[in-house]
C-alpha positions in Angstrom: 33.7 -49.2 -65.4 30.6 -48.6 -63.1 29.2 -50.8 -60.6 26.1 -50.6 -58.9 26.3 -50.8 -54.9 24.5 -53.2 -52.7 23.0 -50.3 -50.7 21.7 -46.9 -51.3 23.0 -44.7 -49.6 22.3 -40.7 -48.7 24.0 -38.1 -46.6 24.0 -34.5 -45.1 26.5 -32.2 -44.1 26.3 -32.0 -40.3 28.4 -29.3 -38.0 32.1 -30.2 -38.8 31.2 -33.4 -40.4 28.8 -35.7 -42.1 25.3 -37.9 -41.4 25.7 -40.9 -43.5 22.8 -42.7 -44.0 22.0 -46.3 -45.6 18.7 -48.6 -45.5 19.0 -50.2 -42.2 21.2 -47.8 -40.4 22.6 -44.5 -39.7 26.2 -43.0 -39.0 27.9 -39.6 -38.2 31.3 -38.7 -38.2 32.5 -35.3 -36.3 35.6 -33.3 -35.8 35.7 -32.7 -32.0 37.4 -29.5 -31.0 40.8 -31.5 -30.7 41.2 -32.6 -34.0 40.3 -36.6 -33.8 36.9 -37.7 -35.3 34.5 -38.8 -33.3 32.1 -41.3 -34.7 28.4 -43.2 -34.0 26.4 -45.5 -35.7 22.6 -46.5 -35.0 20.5 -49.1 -36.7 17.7 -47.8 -38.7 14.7 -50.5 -38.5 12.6 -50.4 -42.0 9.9 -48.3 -42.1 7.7 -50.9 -43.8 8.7 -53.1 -40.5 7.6 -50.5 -38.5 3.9 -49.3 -40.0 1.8 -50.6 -42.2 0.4 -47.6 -43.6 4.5 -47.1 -45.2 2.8 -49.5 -47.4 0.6 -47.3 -48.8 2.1 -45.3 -52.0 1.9 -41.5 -51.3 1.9 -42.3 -47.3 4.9 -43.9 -47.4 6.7 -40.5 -48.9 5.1 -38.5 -46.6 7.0 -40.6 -43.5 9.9 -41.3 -45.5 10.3 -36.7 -45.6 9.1 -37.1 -42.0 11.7 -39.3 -40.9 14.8 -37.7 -43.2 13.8 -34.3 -41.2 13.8 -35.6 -37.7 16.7 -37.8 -38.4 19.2 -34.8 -40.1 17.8 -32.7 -37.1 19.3 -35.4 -34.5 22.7 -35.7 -36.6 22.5 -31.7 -36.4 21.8 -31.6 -32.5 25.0 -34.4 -31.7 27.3 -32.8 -34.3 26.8 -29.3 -32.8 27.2 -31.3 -29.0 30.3 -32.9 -30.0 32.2 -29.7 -32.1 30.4 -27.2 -29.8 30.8 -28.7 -26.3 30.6 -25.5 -24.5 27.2 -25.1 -25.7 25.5 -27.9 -24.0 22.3 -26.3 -24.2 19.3 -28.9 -24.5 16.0 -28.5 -26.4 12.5 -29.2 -25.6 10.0 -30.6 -27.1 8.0 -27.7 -27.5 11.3 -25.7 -28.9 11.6 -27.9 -31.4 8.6 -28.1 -32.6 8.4 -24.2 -32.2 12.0 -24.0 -34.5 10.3 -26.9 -37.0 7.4 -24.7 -37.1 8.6 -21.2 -37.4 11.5 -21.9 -39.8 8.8 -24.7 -42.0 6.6 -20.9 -41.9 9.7 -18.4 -43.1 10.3 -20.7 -46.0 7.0 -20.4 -46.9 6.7 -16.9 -46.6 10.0 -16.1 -48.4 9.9 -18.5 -51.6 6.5 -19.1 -51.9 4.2 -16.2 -51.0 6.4 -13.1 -51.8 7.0 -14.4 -55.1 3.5 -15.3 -56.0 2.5 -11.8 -54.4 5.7 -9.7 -56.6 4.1 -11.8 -59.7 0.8 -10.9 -59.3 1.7 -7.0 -58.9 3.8 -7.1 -61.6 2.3 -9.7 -64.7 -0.6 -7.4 -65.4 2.3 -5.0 -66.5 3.9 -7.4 -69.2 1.1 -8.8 -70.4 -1.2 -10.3 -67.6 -0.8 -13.8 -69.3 -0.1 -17.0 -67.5 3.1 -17.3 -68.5 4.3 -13.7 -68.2 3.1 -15.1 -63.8 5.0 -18.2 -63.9 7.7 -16.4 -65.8 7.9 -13.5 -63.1 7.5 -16.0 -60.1 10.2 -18.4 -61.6 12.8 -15.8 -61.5 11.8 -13.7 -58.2 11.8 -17.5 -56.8 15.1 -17.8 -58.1 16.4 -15.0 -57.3 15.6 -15.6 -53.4 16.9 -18.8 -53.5 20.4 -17.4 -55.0 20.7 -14.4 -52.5 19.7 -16.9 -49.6 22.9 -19.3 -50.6 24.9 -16.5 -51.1 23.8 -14.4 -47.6 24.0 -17.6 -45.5 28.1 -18.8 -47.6 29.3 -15.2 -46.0 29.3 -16.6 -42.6 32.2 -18.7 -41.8 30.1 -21.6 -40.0 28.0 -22.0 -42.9 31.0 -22.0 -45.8 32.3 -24.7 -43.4 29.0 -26.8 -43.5 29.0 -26.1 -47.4 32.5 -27.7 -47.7 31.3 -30.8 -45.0 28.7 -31.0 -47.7 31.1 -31.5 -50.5 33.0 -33.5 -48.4 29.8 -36.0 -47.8 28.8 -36.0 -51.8 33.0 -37.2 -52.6 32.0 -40.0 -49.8 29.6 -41.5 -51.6 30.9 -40.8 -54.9 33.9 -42.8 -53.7 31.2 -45.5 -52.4 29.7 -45.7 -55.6 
């Protein structure tokens, strides 16, 4: 027996907990360093209500992926405030942007442009065709993508974030 809900509703795994996130509002739950969850919740106007340009069909996606990035990276910033307090470091402006940049650049680099440039070294060997490219840059591609999950789940932090993230998919499954 399914049921559909009155609200979609999205998440992220955040540093010892989870960003909820439904159309008109926003919540994060956190375990502080003494064990007790520590909660917030902040409305989330429509972005139709806010611009008119969100009215606009491929425009509307593009600040839709704007505004999921600069909301998980606030989520990130409290969650690591409240479960890190020692580290009450505060970022610019310019730093952020500078991280945004840099790490929007080493994705880039790493999953797009090596594997295009290992595909285009190697498909004149097996053939030179189109598909024997995509074929090579499909698996170099996934390749990456598979060490990258499995270098980053060696660290401790990062299996913990992996199981907040399991954690925030059983939340909504349970919602749904």
């Amino acid at each position: 027996m399914s049921r559909t809900p009155g609200a979609t509703v999205g998440g992220q795994a955040v540093i010892e907990g989870v960003m909820m996130r439904a159309p008109n509002s926003w919540a994060i739950a956190v375990r502080v360093p003494s064990g007790e969850i520590e909660t917030v919740k902040h409305d989330l106007p429509r972005l139709s209500s806010r611009s008119r340009a969100a009215r606009i069909l491929f425009v509307r996606g593009v600040m839709v992926l704007y505004e999921s990035l600069v909301l998980g990276f606030k989520a990130l910033s409290w969650s690591a405030q409240k479960a890190v307090p020692e580290e009450e470091e505060e970022f610019t402006k310019l730093q952020l942007v500078g991280t945004i940049a840099f790490s929007v650049a080493a994705v880039l680099l790493i999953f797009v442009l090596a594997p295009l440039g290992v595909a285009k070294l190697l498909a004149p060997y097996i053939g030179g065709s189109s598909f024997s490219f995509n074929l090579i840059d499909g698996i170099v591609r996934g390749l990456l993508f598979v060490g990258y999950i499995w270098g980053i789940g060696r660290s401790k932090e990062i299996r913990r974030v992996f199981e907040y993230h399991g954690a925030e998919h059983q939340t909504i499954h349970a919602y749904e």
